[in-house]
N, CA, C and O atoms as a MOPAC input file, in Angstrom:
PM7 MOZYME 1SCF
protein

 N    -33.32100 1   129.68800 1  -103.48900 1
 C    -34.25400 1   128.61300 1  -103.29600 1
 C    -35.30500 1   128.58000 1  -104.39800 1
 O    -35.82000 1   127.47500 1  -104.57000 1
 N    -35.71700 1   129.55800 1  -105.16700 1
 C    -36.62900 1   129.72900 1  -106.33200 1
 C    -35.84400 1   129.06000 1  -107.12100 1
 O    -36.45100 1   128.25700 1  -107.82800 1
 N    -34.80200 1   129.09100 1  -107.25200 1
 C    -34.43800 1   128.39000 1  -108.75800 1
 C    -34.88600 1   126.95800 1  -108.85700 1
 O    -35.38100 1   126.44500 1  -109.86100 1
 N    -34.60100 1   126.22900 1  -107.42600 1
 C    -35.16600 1   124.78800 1  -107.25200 1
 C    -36.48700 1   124.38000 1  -107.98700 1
 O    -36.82900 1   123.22900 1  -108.26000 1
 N    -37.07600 1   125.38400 1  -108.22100 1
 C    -38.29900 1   125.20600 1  -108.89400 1
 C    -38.77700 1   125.32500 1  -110.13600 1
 O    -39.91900 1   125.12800 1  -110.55000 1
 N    -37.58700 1   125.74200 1  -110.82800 1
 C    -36.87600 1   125.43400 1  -112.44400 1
 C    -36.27800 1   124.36200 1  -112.41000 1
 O    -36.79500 1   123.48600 1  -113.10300 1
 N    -34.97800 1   123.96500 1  -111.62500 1
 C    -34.04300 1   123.57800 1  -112.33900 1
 C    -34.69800 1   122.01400 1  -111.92000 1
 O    -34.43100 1   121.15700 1  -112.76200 1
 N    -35.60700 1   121.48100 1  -110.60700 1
 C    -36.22000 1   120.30600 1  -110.84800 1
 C    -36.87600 1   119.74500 1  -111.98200 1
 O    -36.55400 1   118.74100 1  -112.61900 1
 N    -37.86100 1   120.53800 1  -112.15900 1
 C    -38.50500 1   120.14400 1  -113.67100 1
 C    -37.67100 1   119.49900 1  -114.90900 1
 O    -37.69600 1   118.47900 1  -115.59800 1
 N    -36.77200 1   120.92800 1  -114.76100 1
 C    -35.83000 1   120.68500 1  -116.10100 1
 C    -34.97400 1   119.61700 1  -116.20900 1
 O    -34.70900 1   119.14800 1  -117.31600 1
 N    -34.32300 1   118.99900 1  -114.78500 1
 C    -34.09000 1   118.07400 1  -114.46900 1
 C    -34.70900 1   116.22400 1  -114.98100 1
 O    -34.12400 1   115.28800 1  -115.52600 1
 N    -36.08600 1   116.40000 1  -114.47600 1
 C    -36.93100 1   115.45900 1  -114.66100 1
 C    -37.14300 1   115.43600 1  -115.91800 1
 O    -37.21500 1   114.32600 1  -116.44300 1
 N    -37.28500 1   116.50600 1  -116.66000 1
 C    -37.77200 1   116.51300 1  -118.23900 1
 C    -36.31500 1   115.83000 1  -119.15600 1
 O    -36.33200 1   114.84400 1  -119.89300 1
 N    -35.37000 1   116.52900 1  -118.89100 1
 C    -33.89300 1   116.10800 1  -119.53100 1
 C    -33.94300 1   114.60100 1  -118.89100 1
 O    -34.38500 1   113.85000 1  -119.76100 1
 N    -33.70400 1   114.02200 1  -117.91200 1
 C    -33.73100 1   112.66400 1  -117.24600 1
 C    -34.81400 1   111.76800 1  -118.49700 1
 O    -34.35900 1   110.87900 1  -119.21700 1
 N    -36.13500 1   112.18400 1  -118.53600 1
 C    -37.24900 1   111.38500 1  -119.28300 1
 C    -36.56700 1   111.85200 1  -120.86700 1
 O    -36.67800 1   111.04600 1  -121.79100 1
 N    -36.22800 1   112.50100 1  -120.97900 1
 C    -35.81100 1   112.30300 1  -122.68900 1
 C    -34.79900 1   111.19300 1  -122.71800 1
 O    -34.83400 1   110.21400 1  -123.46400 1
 N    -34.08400 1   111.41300 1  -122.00300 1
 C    -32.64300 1   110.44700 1  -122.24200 1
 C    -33.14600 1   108.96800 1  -121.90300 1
 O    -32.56000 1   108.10700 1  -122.55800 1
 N    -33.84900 1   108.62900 1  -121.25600 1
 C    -34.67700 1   107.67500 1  -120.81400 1
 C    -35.55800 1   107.03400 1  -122.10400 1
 O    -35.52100 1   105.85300 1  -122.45200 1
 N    -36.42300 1   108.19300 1  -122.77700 1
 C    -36.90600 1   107.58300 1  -123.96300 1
 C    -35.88900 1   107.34200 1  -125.31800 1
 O    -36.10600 1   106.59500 1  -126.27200 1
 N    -34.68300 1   108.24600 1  -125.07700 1
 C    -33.87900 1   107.72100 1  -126.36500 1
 C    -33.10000 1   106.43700 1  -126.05700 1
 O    -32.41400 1   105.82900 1  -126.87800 1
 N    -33.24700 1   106.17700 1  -125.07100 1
 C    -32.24700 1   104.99200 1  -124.39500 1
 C    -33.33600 1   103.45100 1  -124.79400 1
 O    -32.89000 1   102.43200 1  -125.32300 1
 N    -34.53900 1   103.62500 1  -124.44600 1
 C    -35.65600 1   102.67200 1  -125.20100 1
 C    -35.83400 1   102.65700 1  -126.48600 1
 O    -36.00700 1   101.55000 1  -126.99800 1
 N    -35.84000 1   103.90400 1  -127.38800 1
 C    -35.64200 1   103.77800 1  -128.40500 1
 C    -34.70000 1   102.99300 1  -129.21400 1
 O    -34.93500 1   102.42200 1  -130.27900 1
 N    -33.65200 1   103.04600 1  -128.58700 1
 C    -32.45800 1   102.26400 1  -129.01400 1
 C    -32.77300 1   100.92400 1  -129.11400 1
 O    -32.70800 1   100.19300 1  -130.10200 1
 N    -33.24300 1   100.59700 1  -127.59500 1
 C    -33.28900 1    99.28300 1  -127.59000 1
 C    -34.71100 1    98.45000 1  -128.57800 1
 O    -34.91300 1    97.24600 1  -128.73700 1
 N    -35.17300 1    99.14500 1  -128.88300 1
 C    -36.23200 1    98.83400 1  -129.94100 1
 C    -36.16500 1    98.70600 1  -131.27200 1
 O    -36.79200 1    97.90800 1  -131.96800 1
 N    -35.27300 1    99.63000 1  -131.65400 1
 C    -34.63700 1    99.52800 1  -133.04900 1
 C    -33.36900 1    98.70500 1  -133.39400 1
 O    -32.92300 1    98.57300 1  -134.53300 1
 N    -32.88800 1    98.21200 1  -132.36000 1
 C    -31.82200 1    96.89700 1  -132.50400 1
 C    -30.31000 1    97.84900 1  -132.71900 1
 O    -29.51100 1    97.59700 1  -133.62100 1
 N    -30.17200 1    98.65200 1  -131.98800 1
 C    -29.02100 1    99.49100 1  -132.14600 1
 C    -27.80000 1    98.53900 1  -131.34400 1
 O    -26.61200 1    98.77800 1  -131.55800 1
 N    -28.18000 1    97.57500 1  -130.51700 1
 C    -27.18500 1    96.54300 1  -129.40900 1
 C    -27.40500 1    95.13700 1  -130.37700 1
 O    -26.94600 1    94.11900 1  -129.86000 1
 N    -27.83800 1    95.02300 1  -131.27500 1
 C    -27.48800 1    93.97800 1  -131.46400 1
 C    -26.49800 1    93.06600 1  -132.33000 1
 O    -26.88200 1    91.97800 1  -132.75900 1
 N    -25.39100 1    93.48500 1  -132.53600 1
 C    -24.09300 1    93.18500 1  -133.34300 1
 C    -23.15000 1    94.35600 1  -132.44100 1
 O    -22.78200 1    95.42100 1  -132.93700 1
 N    -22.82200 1    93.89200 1  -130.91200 1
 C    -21.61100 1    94.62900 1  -131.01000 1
 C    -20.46700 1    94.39700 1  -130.72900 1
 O    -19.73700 1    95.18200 1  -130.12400 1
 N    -20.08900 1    93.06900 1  -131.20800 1
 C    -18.90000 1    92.24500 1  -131.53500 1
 C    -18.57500 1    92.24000 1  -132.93500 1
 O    -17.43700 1    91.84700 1  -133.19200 1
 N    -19.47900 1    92.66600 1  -134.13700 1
 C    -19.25600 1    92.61500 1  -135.68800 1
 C    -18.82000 1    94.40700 1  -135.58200 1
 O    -18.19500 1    94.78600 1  -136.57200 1
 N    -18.98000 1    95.06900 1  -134.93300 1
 C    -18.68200 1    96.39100 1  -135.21500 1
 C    -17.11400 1    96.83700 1  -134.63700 1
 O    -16.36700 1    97.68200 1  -135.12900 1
 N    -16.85900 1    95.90200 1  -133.32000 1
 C    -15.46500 1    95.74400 1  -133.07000 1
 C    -14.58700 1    95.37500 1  -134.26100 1
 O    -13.64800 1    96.06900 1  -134.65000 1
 N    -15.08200 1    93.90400 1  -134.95500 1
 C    -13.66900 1    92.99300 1  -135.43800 1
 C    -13.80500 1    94.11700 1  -137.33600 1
 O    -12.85400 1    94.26200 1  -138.10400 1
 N    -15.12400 1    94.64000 1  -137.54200 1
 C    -14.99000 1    94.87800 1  -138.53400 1
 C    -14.19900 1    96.63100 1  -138.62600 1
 O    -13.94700 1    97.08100 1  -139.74400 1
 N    -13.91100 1    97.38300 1  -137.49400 1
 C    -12.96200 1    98.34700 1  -137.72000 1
 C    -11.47700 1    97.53600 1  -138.19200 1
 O    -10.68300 1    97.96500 1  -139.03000 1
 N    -11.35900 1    96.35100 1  -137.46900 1
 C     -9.92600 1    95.77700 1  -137.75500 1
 C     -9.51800 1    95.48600 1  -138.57700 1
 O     -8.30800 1    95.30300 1  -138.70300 1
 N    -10.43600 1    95.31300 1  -139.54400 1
 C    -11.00500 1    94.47700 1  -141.03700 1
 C    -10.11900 1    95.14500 1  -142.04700 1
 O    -10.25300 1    96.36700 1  -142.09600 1
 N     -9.29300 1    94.64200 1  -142.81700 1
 C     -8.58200 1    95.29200 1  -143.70900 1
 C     -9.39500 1    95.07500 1  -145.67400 1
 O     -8.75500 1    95.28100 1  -146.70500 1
 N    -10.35400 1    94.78600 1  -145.62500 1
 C    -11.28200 1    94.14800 1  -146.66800 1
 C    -12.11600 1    95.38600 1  -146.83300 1
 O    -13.29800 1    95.04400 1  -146.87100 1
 N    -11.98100 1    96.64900 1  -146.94400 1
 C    -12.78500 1    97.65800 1  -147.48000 1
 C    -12.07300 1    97.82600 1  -149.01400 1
 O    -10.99500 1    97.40500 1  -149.43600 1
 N    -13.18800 1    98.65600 1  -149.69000 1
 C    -13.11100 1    99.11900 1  -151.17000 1
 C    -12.38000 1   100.43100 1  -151.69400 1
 O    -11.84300 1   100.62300 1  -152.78500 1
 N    -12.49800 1   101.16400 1  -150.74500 1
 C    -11.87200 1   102.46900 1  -150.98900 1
 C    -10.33900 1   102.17600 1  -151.27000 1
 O     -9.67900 1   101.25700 1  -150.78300 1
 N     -9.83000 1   103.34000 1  -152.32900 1
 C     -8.52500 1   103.30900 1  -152.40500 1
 C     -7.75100 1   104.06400 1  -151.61100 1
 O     -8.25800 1   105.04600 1  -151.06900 1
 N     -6.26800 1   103.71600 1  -151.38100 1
 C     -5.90300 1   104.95800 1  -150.56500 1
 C     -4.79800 1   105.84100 1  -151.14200 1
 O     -3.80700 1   105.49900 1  -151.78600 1
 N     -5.12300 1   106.82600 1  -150.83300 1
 C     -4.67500 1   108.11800 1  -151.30100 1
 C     -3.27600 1   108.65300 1  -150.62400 1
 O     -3.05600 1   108.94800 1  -149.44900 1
 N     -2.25200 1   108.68000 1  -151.96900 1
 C     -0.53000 1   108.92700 1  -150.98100 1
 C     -0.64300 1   110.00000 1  -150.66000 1
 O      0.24500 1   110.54400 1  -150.00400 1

């Protein structure tokens, strides 16, 4: 029953990080093109050469 009194905290603390990287995201525009990031894996128009 003592451990409950670690592993809550640690709980709540891990929960609020993931919480602030999850806002972060949405602040820095990480969602906004994610239909150009689909069609452009499909994209055969890169520069690199390829290697036999």
């Amino acid at each position: 029953m003592n451990i409950l009194v670690v592993l809550i905290p640690v709980s709540l603390f891990l929960g609020g990080v993931g919480l602030a990287a999850f806002l972060w995201s949405l602040r820095h525009d990480q969602y906004e093109d994610l239909e150009g990031d689909a069609w452009r894996i499909l994209s055969e128009d890169d520069d690199t050469p390829h290697k036999p």
